[in-house]
C-alpha positions as CSV (number, residue, x, y, z in Angstrom):
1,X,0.0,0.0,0.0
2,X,1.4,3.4,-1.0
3,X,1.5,6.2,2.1
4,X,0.7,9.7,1.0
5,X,3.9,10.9,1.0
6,X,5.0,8.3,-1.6
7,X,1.8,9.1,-3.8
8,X,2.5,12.9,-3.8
9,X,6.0,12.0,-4.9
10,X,4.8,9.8,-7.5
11,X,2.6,12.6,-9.0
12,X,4.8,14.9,-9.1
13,X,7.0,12.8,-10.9
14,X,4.2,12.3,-13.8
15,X,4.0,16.1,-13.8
16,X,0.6,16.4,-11.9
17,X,0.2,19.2,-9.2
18,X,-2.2,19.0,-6.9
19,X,-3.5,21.8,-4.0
20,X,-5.8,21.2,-1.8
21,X,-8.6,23.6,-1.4
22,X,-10.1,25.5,1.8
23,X,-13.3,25.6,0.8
24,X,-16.6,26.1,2.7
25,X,-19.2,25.2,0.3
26,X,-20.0,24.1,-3.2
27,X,-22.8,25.0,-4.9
28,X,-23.8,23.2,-8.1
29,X,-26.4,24.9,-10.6
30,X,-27.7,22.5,-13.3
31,X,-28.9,23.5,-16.8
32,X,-32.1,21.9,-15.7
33,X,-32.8,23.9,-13.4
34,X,-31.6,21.7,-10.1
35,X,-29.5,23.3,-7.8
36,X,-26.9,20.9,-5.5
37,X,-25.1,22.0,-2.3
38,X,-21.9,20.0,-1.3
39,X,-21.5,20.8,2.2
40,X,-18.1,20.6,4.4
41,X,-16.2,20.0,0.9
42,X,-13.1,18.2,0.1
43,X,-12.0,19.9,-2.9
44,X,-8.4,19.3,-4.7
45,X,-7.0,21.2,-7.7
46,X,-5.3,18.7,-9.9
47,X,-3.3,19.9,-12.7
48,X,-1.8,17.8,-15.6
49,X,-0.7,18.3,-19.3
50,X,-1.6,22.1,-19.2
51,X,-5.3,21.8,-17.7
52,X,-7.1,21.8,-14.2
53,X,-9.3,19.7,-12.5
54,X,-11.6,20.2,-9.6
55,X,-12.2,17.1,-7.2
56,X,-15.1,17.7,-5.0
57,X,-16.3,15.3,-1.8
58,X,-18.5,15.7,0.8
59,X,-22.3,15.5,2.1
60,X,-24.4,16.3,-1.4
61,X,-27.7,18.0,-1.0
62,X,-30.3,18.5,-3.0
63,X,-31.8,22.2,-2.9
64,X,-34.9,23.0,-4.6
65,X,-34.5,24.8,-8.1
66,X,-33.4,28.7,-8.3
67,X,-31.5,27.8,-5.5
68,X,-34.1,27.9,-2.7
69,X,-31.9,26.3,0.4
70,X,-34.7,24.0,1.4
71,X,-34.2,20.2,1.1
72,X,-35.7,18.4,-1.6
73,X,-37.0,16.3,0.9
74,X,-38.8,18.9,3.0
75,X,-40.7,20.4,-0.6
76,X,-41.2,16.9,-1.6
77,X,-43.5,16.3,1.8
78,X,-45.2,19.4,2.0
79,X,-46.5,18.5,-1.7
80,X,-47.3,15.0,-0.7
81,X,-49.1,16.2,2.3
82,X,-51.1,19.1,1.2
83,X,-51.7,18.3,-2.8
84,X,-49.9,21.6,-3.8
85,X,-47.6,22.2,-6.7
86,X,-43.7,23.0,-6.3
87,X,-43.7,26.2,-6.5
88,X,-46.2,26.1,-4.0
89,X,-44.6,24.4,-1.0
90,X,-41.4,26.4,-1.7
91,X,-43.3,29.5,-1.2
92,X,-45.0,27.9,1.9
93,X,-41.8,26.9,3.4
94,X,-40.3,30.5,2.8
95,X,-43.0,31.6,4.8
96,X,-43.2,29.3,7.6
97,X,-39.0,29.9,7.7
98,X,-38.1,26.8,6.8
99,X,-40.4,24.4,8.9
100,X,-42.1,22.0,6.5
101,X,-44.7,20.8,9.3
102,X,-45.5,24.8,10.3
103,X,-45.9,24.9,6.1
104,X,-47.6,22.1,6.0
105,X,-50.5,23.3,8.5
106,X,-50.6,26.7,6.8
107,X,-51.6,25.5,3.4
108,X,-54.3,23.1,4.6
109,X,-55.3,25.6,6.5
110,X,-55.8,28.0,2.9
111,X,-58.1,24.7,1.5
């Protein structure tokens, strides 16, 4: 098994650079739309043969589109619960701050 210190070496050998990023969050926009937030990142610059590469890990999240920060599993209940469209639980969860349950209530409330 190869420690880091003999990987590095080996790398820079080949010609690759690589630099480790401090980074606090990633934030992903899709042409579709989607928006994905990669929290606590682990993000390396690698660069070989004249271009760069980003490597990102961490805890991915789904955020609801235009970049709401609200789960995509907190709009997905509110819908399933109350019958309302996207756009419509987003703008619930905006008003109840966040809280999908406190959302939740509100728009059954408007029925």
């Amino acid at each position: 098994m190869i420690n880091e210190r003999q990987y590095r070496r080996m790398m820079r050998k080949m010609g690759i650079k690589q630099e480790e990023m401090d980074v606090e969050e990633v934030i992903l926009k899709m042409r579709d739309g989607r928006v994905f937030r990669v929290r606590s990142p682990s993000v390396m610059k690698v660069e070989a043969k004249g271009q760069s590469t980003l490597m990102v890990m961490g805890e991915i999240e789904e955020v609801s589109e235009g970049g709401d920060s609200f789960p995509e599993e907190d709009i997905a209940l509110v819908m399933e619960q109350t019958g309302c469209t996207r756009e419509e639980a987003v703008q619930a969860l905006k008003e109840a701050d966040g809280e999908p349950a406190e959302a939740i209530i509100s728009l059954m409330s408007k029925k």
